[in-house]
Every structure is written in structure tokens, then in C-alpha cells.
C-alpha positions in Angstrom: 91.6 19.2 127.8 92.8 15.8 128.9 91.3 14.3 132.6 94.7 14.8 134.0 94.1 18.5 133.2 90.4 19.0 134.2 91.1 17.4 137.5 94.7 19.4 137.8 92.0 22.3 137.5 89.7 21.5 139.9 92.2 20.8 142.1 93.5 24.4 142.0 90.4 26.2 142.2 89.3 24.5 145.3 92.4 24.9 146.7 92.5 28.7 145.4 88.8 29.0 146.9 89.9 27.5 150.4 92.8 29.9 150.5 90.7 32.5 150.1 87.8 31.9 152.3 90.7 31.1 154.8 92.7 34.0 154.6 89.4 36.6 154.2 88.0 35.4 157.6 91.3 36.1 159.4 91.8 39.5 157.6 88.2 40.2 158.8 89.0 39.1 162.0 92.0 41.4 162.1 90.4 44.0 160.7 87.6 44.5 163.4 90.1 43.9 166.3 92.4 46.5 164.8 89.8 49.1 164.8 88.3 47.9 168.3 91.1 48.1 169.9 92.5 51.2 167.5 96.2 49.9 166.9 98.2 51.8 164.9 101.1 50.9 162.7 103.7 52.8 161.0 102.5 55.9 162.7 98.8 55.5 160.9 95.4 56.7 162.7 93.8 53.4 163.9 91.7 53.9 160.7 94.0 53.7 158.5 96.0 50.9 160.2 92.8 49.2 159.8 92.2 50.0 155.9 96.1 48.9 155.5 95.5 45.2 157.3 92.3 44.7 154.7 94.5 45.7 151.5 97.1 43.5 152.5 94.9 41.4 152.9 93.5 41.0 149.8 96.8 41.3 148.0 97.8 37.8 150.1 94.5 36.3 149.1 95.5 37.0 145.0 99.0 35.8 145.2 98.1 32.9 147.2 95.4 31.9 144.4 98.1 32.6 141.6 100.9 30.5 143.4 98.4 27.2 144.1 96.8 27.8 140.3 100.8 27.7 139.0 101.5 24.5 141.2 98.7 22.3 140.3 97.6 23.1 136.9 100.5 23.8 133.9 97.9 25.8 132.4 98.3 28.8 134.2 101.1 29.3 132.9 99.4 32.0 130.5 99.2 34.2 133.6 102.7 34.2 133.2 102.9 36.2 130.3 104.6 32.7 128.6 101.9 31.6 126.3 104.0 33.7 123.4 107.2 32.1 124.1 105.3 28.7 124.5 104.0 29.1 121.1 107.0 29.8 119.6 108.9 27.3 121.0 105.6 24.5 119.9 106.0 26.1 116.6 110.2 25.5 116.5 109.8 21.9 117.6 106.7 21.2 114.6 109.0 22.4 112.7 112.1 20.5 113.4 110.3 17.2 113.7 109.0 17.5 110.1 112.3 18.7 108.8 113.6 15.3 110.4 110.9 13.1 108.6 111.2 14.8 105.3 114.8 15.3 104.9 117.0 13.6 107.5 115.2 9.8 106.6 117.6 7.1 105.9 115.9 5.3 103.0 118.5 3.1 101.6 122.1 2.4 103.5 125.0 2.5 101.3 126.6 -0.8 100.4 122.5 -2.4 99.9 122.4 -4.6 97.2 119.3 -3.8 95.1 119.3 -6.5 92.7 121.6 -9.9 91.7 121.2 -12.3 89.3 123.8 -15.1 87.9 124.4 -15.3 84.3 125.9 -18.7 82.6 129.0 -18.2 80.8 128.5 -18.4 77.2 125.6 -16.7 76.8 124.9 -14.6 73.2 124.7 -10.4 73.6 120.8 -10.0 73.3 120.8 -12.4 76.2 123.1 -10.7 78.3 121.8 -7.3 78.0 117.9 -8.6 78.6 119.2 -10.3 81.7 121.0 -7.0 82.8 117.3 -5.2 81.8 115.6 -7.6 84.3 118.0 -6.6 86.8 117.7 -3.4 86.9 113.9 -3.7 86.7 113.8 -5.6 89.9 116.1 -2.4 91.3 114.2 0.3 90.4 111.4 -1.6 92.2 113.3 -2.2 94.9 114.3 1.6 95.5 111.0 2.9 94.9 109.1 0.4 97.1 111.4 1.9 99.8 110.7 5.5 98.6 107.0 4.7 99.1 107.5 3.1 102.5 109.4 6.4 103.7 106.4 9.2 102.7 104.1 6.6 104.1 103.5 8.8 107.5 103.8 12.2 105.4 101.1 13.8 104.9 99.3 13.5 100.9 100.0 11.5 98.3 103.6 11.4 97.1 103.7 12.2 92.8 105.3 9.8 91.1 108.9 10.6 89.4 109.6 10.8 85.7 112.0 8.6 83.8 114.1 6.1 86.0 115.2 6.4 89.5 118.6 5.0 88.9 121.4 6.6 88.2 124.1 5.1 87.0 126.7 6.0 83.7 126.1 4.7 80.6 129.7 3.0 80.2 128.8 0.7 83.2 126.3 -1.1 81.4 129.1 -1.7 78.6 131.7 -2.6 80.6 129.5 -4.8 82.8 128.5 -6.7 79.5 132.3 -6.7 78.3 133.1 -8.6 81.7 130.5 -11.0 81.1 131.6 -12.1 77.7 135.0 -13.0 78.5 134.5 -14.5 81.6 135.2 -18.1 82.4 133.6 -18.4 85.4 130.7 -18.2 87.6 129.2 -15.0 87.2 126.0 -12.7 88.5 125.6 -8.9 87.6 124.8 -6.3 90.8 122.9 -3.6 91.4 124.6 -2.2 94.8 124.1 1.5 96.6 127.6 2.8 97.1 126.5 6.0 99.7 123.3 6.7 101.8 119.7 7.4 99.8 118.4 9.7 102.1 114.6 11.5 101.5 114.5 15.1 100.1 111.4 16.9 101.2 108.0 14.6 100.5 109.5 13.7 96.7 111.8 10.4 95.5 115.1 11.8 93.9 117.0 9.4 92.0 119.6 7.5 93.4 123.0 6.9 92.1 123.9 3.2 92.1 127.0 0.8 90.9 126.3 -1.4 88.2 129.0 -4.3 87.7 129.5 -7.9 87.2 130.9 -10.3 90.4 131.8 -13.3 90.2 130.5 -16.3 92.4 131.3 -19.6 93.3 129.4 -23.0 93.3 128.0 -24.2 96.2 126.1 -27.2 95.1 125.2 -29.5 91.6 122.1 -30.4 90.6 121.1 -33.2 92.5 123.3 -33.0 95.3 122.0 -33.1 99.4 121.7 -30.3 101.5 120.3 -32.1 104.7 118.1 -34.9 105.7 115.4 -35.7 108.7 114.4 -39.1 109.6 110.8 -38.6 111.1 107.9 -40.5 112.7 104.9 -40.3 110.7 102.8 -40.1 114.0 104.4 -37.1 115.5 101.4 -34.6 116.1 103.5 -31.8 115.2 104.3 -33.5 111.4 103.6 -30.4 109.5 105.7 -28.0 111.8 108.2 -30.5 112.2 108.4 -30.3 108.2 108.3 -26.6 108.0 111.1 -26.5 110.8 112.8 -28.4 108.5 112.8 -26.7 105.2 113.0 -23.3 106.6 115.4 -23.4 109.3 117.7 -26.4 109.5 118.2 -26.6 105.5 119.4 -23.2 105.2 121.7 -23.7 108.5 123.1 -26.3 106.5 123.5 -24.5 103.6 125.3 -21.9 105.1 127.5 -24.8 106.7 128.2 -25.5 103.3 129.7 -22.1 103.2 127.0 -20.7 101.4 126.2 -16.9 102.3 123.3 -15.4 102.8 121.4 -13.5 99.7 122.6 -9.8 99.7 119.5 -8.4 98.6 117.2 -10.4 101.4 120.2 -10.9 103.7 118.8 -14.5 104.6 119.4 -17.5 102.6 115.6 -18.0 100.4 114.7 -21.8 99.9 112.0 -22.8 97.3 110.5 -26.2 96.9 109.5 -26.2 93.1 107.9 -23.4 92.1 104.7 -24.4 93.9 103.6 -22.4 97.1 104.6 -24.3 100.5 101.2 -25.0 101.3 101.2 -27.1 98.1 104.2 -28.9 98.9 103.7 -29.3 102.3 99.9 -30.9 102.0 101.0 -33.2 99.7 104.2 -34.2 101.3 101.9 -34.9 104.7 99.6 -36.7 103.1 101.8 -39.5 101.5 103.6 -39.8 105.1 100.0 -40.7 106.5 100.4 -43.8 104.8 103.7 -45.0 106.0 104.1 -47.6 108.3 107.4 -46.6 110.2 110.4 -44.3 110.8 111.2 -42.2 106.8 113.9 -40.1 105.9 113.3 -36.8 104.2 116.2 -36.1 101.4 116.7 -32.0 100.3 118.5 -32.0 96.9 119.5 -29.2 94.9 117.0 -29.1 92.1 119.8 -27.4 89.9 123.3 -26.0 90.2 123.3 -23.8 93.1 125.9 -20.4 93.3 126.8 -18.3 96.4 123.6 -15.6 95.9 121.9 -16.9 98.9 118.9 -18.9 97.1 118.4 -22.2 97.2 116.3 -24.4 94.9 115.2 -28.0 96.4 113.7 -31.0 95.2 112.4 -33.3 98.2 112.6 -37.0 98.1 111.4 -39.6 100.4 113.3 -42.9 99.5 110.9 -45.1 101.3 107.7 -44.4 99.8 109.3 -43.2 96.1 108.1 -40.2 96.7 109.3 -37.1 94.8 108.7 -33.3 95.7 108.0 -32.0 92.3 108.2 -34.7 90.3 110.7 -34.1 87.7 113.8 -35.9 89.0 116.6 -33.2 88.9 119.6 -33.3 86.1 122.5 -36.1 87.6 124.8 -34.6 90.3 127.0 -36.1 92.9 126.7 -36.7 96.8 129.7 -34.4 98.3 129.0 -35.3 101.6 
């Protein structure tokens, strides 16, 4: 029992106690007067009258308990004969509440995008159809990470499926490949969920998905500029500043570029190099230590960039001839 009930009980015991003790002094009381002064009711010997007051008495004194008990403790509520239907109705509820979290679990929405990738026009059949492999390598670990995430709060250990979790028919891949031999443009193969993946008991079913080729549009060349910052050197917030930078105002101007958001991450990703930010970032900090003034910060596209929402950059500080990595990128242009 919680506090709240232990004290809920104590409550109605003393209360059930000082009800009684009340009410069995004045029954007493009555009692003796009644045969004392030998009243009589309903036509009874004084007697009698008297052995009527006590029962009635006593009857007041039970009820009295049972009413305070059913006010100040919900526990009583046995005495109501309700504990059966109370089960029941704990049992109905259980019972819905896993039928919810098994079966009525949203796992995927329809439309998702599990996977994208560009492919370069030109490109020989072996390499198209490993490319399309990798694709839908990165969806089937997309969907079952999100199978995994859903029997997280379920009871046991989920089995693992057999074979794929994709389903998808065979003259997709072909005609997916087909498209991307005779395009001439731009284009990225998909992975997308056309209806809801929703949960089936505690196991992953597979999950019917759309395999095609989209095309996409340019957004930037290699070597092109995204944004800039001109920044003090001294400000005691450098490293956020630089972060803030990268992260947040880059990818606002990407997007003012008219460059959408990745639909797999729904936020456009940004990578300097392929090294970790703390690498960049240490070493970007470090060589602005040693300038003497005001430097502007250049993001470049580090290659061609297409509308998939990521976002390769090179950084360059003019001033200080600094590069961020070092390999200068392929020559571009300056749109803007």
C-alpha cells in the first residue's frame, strides 16, 4: 500500500472507532432511560422497547462504520461486493494497453525516405547495381533500427527475422537501373515507404517499400561559397561562435540557395572533410590564436553538391592561408 492509502486507512478507522464509541454511549444512555422510565413504542412492553433501541442501535453503529470506511479509504470498496468486477475491468484495461504497444505502434510513416544516394551519369552496370546494393543496405538498417527502437519497452528479447525486411518486386530493381542508364541528368536512387509500417505483436514483419530512381538538381560546384563570417580572434566565445557557424548559419544559407533539406534526416547534414568536428575545429582555433586582427571565414563546397540535403565543405581563411583539409577542392566558380 502507498502512504496516501495507509493514512486514508487510519483515517477511517479512527473515524469508524469515534462513531462507534459515540453512538454506543448514547444507545446506552437511551437504553437505561427507556427501561427506567418503561416507554414503550409500537405497542411493545417497556422491555422490549428497550431491547429494540439497543438493536437499532448497533445496526447505526455498523452502517456508520461502513459509510466513513467507503468515504475515506477506496479500499473498502471490496465490502462492496466490487472486487470481481474491479478485477475484471484491471484485467480488460492490461489487456488493451498491450494490444496498443504491440500492434497499434506506428514504426515507420508512409512517404519516409529510408535511403538516397546520387549516382553520376555514365556510370558502367556493375557500378550501378553495387551502388543500388549499398542503398538498400543502409534501408534495411534503417527499418530495423526502427523495429528495434519499437520492442524496446516490450517485454524479452525480440528474435531476429530471416532473409530481408524489404519488400519490394524484382522488376524495380531493373527498371530503376534501366532509368539510370539512359539518363542525362542528375540522378540519386530511393528507398521510400509508400503506406504506414506498423508493429505486429513483439516480431518485425517485412515492409513493402518503393524502389526508384529521381532525379536531382545542382545546387553548388566544387569550390563554390556557401557563406562567410568575419570574426575577432579575441572573442571568448571563438569556438561556439565557429560551431554556430558551421552548423546553423551555413545550412540556413544553403537552404537559401534553394537547397532542401535531406529526406532521410529531414535537416540539411554538413561535413567538414571527413575528419570529426573536434578535429577541425581545434585546429581551425588554434591557427586564429595567432592572428593579429579581424579574419574572414570562407565555406566552399568541397565537390559538386545536389539537392539530397548534404553538404560537403572545405574551410578557408584567406588571411592566414589557411585551408580546412588541405587538399584545395577541384576549380568552381563564385555564383554569388
Amino acid at each position: 500500500m502507498s502512504p496516501h492509502e495507509i493514512l486514508n486507512t487510519m483515517l477511517a478507522l479512527l473515524a469508524a472507532f469515534a462513531a462507534g464509541a459515540s453512538i454506543a454511549v448514547m444507545g446506552n444512555r437511551v437504553g437505561r432511560r427507556t427501561g427506567r422510565d418503561k416507554w414503550t413504542l409500537f405497542g411493545l412492553r417497556p422491555r422490549h422497547t428497550a431491547t429494540l433501541v439497543t438493536g437499532f442501535t448497533g445496526g447505526t453503529i455498523a452502517t456508520i462504520t461502513l459509510l466513513v470506511s467507503l468515504a475515506l479509504s477506496g479500499q473498502m470498496a471490496v465490502l462492496q461486493g466490487r472486487y470481481g468486477d474491479l478485477q475484471r475491468r484491471m484485467e480488460a484495461l492490461t489487456g488493451q494497453y498491450e494490444s496498443t504497444l504491440r500492434q497499434g505502434h506506428l514504426v515507420i510513416p508512409a512517404r519516409s525516405v529510408l535511403a538516397m544516394e546520387p549516382v553520376e551519369p555514365g556510370l558502367s552496370e556493375p557500378r550501378r547495381r553495387a551502388l543500388l546494393d549499398s542503398v538498400l543496405g543502409h534501408a534495411e538498417a534503417r527499418v530495423r533500427q526502427a523495429f528495434y527502437q519499437a520492442l524496446a519497452d516490450l517485454p524479452g528479447t525480440p528474435a531476429d527475422p530471416e532473409g530481408s525486411l524489404l519488400i519490394f518486386e524484382p522488376r524495380q530493381v531493373r527498371s530503376t537501373l534501366d532509368a539510370l542508364q539512359d539518363a542525362r541528368t542528375p540522378q540519386a536512387i530511393e528507398v521510400q515507404v509508400p503506406e504506414n509500417a506498423w508493429l505486429e505483436g513483439d516480431r518485425m514483419s517485412p515492409v513493402p517499400v518503393l524502389l526508384q530512381a529521381v532525379s536531382v538538381f545542382r545546387v553548388y560546384r566544387a569550390g563554390d561559397l556557401v557563406a562567410s563570417l568575419r570574426i575577432d580572434p579575441q572573442d571568448p566565445d571563438l569556438l561556439g561562435r565557429l560551431m554556430v557557424f558551421v552548423y546553423e548559419e551555413v545550412p540556413a544559407a544553403a537552404r537559401a540557395a534553394h537547397m532542401p533539406v535531406n529526406p532521410v534526416s529531414a535537416r540539411i547534414e554538413v561535413r567538414v572533410g571527413s575528419s570529426p568536428a573536434l578535429d577541425w575545429s581545434s585546429r581551425l582555433f588554434r591557427a586564429l590564436e595567432s592572428a593579429s586582427g579581424e579574419v574572414e571565414i570562407q565555406a566552399l563546397a568541397s565537390r559538386e553538391t545536389f539537392s539530397l540535403g548534404r553538404l560537403d565543405l572545405v574551410l578557408v581563411v584567406p588571411d592566414l592561408q589557411l585551408r580546412i583539409p588541405e587538399s584545395p577542392p577541384p576549380p568552381g566558380r563564385n555564383p554569388r
